[in-house]
Structures are given as structure tokens and as C-alpha cells.
C-alpha positions as CSV (number, residue, x, y, z in Angstrom):
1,X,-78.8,10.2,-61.1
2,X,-75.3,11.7,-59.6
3,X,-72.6,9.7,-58.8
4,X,-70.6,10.6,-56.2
5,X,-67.1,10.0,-56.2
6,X,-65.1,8.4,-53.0
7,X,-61.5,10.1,-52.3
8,X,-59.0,7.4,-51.3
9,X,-57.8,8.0,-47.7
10,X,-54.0,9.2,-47.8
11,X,-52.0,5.9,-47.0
12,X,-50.2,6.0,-43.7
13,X,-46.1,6.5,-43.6
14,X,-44.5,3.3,-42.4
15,X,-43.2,4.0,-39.1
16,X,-39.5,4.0,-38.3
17,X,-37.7,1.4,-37.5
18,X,-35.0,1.8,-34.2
19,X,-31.3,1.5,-34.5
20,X,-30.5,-1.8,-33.1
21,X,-28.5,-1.9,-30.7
22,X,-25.2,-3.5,-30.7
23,X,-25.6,-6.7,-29.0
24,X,-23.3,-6.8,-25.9
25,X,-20.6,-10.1,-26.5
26,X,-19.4,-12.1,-23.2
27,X,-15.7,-11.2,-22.6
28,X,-15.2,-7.9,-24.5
29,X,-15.3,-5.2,-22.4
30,X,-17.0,-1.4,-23.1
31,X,-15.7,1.5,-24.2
32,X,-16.0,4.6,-22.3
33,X,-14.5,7.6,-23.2
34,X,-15.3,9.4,-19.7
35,X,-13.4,6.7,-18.1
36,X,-10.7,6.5,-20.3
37,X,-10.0,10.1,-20.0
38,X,-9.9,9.7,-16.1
39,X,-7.4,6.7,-16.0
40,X,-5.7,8.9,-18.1
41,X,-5.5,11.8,-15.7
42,X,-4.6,9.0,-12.8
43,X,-1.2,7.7,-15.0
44,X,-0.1,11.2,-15.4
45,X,-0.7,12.5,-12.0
46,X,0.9,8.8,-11.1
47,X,3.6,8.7,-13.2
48,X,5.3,12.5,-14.0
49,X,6.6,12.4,-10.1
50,X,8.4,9.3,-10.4
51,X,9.8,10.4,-13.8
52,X,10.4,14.0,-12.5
53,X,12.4,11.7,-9.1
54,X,14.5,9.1,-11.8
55,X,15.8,12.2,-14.2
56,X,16.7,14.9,-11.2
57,X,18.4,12.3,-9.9
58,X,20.9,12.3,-12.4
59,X,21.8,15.8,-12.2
60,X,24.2,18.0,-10.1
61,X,23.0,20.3,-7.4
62,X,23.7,23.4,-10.2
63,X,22.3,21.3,-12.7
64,X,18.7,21.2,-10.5
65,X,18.3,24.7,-11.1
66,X,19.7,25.3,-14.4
67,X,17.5,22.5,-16.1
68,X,14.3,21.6,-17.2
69,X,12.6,19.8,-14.2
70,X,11.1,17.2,-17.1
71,X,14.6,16.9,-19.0
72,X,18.6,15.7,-18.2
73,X,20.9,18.4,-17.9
74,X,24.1,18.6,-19.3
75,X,26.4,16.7,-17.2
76,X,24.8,13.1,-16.1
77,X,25.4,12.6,-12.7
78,X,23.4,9.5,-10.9
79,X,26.4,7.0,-10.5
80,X,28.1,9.9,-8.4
81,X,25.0,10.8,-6.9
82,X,24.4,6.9,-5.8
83,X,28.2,7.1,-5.0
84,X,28.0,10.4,-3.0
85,X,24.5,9.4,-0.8
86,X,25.9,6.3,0.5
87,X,29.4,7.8,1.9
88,X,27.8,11.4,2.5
89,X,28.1,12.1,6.5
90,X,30.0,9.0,7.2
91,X,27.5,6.5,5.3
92,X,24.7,7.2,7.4
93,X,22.4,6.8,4.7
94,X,23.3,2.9,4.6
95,X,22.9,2.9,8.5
96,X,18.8,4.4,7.7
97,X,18.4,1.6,5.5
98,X,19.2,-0.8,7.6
99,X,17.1,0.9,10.2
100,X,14.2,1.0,8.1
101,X,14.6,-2.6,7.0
102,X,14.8,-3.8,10.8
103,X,11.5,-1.8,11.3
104,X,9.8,-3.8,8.4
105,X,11.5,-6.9,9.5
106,X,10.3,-7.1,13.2
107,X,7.4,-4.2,12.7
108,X,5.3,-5.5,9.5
109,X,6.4,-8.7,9.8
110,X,5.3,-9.4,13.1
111,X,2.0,-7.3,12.7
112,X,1.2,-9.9,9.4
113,X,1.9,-12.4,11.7
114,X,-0.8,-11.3,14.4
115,X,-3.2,-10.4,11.9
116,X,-3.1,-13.8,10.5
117,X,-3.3,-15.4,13.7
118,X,-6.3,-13.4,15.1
119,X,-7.8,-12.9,11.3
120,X,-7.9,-16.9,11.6
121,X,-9.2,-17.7,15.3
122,X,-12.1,-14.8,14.7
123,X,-13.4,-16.3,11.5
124,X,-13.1,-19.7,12.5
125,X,-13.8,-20.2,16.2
126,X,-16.8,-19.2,18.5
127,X,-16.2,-17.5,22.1
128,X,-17.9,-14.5,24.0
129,X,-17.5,-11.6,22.9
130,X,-16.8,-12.1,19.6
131,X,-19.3,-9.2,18.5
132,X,-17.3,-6.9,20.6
133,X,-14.1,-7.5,19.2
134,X,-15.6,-7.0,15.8
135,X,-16.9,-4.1,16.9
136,X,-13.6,-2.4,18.4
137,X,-11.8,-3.8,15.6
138,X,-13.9,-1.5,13.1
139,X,-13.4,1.4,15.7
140,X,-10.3,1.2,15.5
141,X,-9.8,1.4,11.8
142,X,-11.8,4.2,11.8
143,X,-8.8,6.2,14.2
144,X,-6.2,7.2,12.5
145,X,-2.5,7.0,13.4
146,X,-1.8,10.2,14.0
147,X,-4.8,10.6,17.1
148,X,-2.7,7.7,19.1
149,X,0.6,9.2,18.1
150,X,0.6,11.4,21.1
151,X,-0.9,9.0,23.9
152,X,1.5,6.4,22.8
153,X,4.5,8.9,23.0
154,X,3.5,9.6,26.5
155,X,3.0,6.4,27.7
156,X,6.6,5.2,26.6
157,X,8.4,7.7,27.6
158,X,6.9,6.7,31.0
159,X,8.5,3.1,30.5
160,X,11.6,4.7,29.3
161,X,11.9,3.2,25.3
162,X,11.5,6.2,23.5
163,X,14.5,7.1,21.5
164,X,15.1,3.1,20.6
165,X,13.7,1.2,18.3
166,X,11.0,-0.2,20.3
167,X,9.2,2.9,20.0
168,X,9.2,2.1,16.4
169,X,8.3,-1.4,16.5
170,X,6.4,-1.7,19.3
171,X,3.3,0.5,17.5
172,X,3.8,-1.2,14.2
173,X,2.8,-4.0,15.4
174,X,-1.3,-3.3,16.0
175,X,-2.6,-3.2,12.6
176,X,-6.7,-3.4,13.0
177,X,-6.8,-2.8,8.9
178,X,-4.6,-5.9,8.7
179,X,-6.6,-8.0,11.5
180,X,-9.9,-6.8,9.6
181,X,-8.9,-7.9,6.5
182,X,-7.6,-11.5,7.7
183,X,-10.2,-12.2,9.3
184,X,-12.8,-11.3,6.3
185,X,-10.7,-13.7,3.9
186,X,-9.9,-16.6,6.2
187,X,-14.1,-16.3,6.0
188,X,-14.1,-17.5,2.9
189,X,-10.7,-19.1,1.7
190,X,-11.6,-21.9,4.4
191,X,-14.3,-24.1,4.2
192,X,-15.0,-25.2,7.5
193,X,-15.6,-29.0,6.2
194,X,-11.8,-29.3,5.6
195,X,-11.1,-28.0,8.8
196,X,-13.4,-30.7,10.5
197,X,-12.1,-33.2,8.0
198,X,-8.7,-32.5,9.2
199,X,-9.9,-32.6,13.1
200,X,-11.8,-36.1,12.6
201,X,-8.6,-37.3,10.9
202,X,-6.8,-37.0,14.6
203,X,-4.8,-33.6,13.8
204,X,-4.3,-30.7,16.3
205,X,-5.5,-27.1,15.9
206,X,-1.7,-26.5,15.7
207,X,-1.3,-28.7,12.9
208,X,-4.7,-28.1,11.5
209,X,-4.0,-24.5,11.1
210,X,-0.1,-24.7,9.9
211,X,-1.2,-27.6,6.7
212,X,-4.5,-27.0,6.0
213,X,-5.5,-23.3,6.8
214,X,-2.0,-22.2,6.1
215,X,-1.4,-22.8,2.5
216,X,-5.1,-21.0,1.3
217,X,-4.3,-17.9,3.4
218,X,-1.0,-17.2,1.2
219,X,-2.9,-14.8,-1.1
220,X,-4.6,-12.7,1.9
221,X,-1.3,-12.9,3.6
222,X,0.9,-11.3,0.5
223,X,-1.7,-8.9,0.8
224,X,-1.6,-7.4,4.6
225,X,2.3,-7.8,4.1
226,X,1.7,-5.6,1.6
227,X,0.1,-3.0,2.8
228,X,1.8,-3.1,6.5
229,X,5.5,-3.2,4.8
230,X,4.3,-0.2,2.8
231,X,3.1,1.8,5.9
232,X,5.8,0.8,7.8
233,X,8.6,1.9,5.2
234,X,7.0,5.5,4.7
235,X,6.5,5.7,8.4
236,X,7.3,9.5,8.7
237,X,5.3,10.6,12.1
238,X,6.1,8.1,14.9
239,X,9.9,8.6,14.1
240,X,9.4,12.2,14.1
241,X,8.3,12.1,17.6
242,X,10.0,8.9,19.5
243,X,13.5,9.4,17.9
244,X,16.2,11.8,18.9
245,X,19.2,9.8,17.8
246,X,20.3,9.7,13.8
247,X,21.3,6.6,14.6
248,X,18.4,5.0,14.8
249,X,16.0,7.2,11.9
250,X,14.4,5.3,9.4
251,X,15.1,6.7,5.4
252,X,12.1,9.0,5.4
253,X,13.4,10.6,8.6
254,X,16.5,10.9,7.3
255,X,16.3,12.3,4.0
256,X,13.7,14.9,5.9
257,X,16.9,16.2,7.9
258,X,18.9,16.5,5.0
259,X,16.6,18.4,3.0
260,X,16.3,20.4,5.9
261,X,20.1,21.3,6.3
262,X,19.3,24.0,3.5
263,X,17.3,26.1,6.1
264,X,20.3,26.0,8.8
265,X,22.8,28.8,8.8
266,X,26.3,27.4,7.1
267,X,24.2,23.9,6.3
268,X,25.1,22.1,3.5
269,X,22.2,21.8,0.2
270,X,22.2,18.9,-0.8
271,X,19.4,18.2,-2.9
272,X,20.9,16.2,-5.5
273,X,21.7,13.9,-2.5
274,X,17.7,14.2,-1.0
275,X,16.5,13.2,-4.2
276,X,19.2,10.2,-5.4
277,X,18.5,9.2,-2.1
278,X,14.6,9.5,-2.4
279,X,14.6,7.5,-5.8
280,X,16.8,4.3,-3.6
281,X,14.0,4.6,-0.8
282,X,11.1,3.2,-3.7
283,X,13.4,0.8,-5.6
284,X,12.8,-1.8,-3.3
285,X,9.2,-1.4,-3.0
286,X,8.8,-1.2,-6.3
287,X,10.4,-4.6,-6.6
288,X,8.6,-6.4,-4.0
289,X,5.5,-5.1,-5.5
290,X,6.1,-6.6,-8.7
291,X,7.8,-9.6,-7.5
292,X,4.3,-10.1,-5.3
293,X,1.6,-9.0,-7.4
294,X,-0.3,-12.0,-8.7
295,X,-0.6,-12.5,-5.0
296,X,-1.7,-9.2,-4.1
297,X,-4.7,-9.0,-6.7
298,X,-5.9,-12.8,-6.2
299,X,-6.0,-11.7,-2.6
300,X,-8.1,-8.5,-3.0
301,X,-10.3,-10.5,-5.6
302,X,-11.4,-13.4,-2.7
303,X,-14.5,-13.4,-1.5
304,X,-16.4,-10.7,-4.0
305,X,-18.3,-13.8,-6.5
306,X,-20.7,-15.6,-4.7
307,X,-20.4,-19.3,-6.0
């Protein structure tokens, strides 16, 4: 009798087991290294100007071209520099300020004003035609400035107020972005049960709007302030092409004819002067930006989580 012998079958490997991943925790935010390396990219190419602007400042006109563009020169110059912009040509550079700060004054301020009125009154009230200002509204954001600049020249010259500061004012005071952006916040910063509330209580829409609506617009109005004070300051183009008279250029105008003086036969370079003068122009927006800015990024924040 044979007896046959049975093999025992190889035993099977245990299979792998996967890496677990790290379990995500609430509140700690991910790394990213592709990210990081762009915000990276975005402080540099953010901040070297402004450091190249604040350290050629300080430096002579010889000193501009004998230095390192990144480094101080030799002799430190900014307190003469200040000293010399403000009573070069007669002190016309404080006469641009002031220009430029009557244009934000009456320009921005009175476009935030009209934004807020007609941001409020779209999102809140109900009238014919409503869908066709909404829809000219985002037409017009869609134009830029610079496609009107021409039409608008010609049409006040016709009326005779180029070359005053109307022709500055006047335009800054349409600001569709502004409008748009009101009028999307007011949406949703105001329920419409407290306005109701307020109406059953006996109040106006005059009073309903200046202590109810009012107060939870602040953060959306920071905001379009903002943003027309900004475009109104650097306005370089409608200047360019409504004014004639130094008198009445805003800084970014002037400072562009003084830079230009270098290109004139027997013109004076001033450079030092452009850029002192250049480094001034920010300061104050600078300061409003961060005097403003937990305002400015609660009202960008509104209205993107759905409660």
C-alpha cells in the first residue's frame, strides 16, 4: 500500500496595511508649500518697490546714481529732501496736495455717499425697472475709465468746466463698482424684518434708513470709501486730459511734470524731489488703510457664509 504524501499549500503574505492618514483637526490650517512659495513671490514683488521708494528717498540726486538702488548712500538726505519738495517751485507741491485731497473730499466722498444711497434703495425697495438697472449697472463695471475718458472730455468742454476742478469731481462721482457693491451688502447686512419693525413702530424711511439701516452698513461703507479714495488719489488720466493749469493738478500729475522736466532743454532733474515726493503721496493712504482695516475685511467677508 503507498502512501501518498500531501504538500502544505505555501501560506499567503499578509497584505499591507495603508499609511493612515493624518486626521485633519478643526482650526489648524494646511500646509502647502506651492502656496507658500507664491505668497512669497507676491511680498517680494509687493514689498522691494516700497523699500526701493523709502531708501532713494533719502539720498541726493548724485547719490541716486552713485548707489546701490537696494542700499543708503553716503550722505542721508530725506529731512532735506521733505524740506526741499515742499518749498521747490514756490511750494506748489503743498498746493497738489491740497488739490488732491479736495478731489477725495468732494469726489470719493460724495460717490460713497451715492453708492450707499442707491446700493440701499435697490436692495431694499421694489419699482420697474429694477432688472434694468441691474443690468446697466453690471455694464457699466464692465467699461473701463479710460473708454469714457474721451466722450466725457468732449462733452465738458462743451459746458465750459474743463480746466477746473469740476472736471475732476464731476466724473468721480459715478462709481458702478461702488453702487454694485452696496447694493449686494445692504442685501444681506439688513434683514428686512427690522426694517418693517422699525416702519410699524411709526418711523419714516428717512429715519428708518439713518438709525436702523445706517449703523449695519458701516463695514460695506469703509469698504467703497476704500476703494473710491484709492482711485481717486492715483487718478492719473482724467487730470491728464481736463487740466491745463498747475494750479489745479492733483500729486500724481504733478510729480509726472516734474519727472518730466529732465526731458526739457535747460530743465531742472530733480529726481530726488520726484521720489521724496512719491514716498509723501502713499503715507496717507497707508495710514488710512491701516487705521480702517478691521472695517475693510469684515466688509469684504459679508455675505459669503450662508447661515
Amino acid at each position: 500500500m503507498t502512501t501518498s504524501v500531501t504538500t502544505p499549500a505555501p501560506a499567503k503574505s499578509a497584505p499591507k496595511l495603508r499609511t493612515p492618514r493624518k486626521a485633519y483637526v478643526p482650526g489648524k490650517p494646511r500646509r502647502s508649500k506651492l502656496l507658500t512659495g507664491l505668497m512669497a513671490l507676491m511680498v517680494l514683488y509687493t514689498v522691494v518697490p516700497l523699500i526701493w521708494l523709502i531708501i532713494s528717498a533719502t539720498k541726493t540726486q548724485d547719490g541716486l546714481a552713485d548707489s546701490n538702488g537696494l542700499w543708503f548712500a553716503k550722505h542721508f538726505a530725506l529731512w532735506s529732501n521733505i524740506s526741499d519738495t515742499f518749498t521747490y517751485h514756490d511750494g506748489i507741491f503743498g498746493r497738489w496736495l491740497l488739490n488732491t485731497l479736495l478731489y477725495v473730499v468732494l469726489g470719493a466722498g460724495g460717490a460713497t455717499l451715492l453708492a450707499v444711497l442707491g446700493g440701499y434703495a435697490l436692495a431694499k425697495f421694489d419699482f420697474p425697472g429694477k432688472k434694468g438697472i441691474f443690468a446697466v449697472v453690471i455694464g457699466a463695471v464692465a467699461v473701463p475709465g479710460t473708454a469714457l475718458a474721451v466722450p466725457t472730455f468732449l462733452m465738458f468742454s462743451k459746458m465750459g468746466l474743463t480746466d477746473t476742478p469740476w472736471a475732476v469731481i464731476i466724473p468721480s462721482l459715478v462709481s458702478p463698482f461702488g453702487l454694485y457693491l452696496m447694493w449686494v451688502f445692504a442685501a444681506e447686512a439688513i434683514p428686512t424684518e427690522l426694517l418693517e419693525a422699525a416702519r410699524m413702530d411709526g418711523a419714516g424711511e428717512v429715519r428708518t434708513f439713518f438709525q436702523v439701516a445706517l449703523p449695519l452698513l458701516a463695514p460695506g461703507i469703509v469698504t467703497v470709501l476704500l476703494f473710491t479714495t484709492v482711485a481717486t488719489w492715483n487718478n492719473y488720466f482724467l487730470p491728464l486730459i481736463m487740466l491745463k493749469d498747475p494750479d489745479w493738478y492733483p500729486l500724481t500729475l504733478g510729480l509726472s511734470s516734474w519727472s518730466a522736466q529732465a526731458q526739457t532743454i535747460g530743465g531742472d532733474v530733480i529726481f530726488n524731489l520726484v521720489i521724496t515726493g512719491s514716498l509723501l503721496t502713499i503715507l496717507p493712504l497707508i495710514a488710512v488703510f491701516l487705521l480702517l482695516q478691521k472695517y475693510w475685511q469684515s466688509g469684504l467677508s459679508a455675505g459669503s457664509v450662508k447661515e
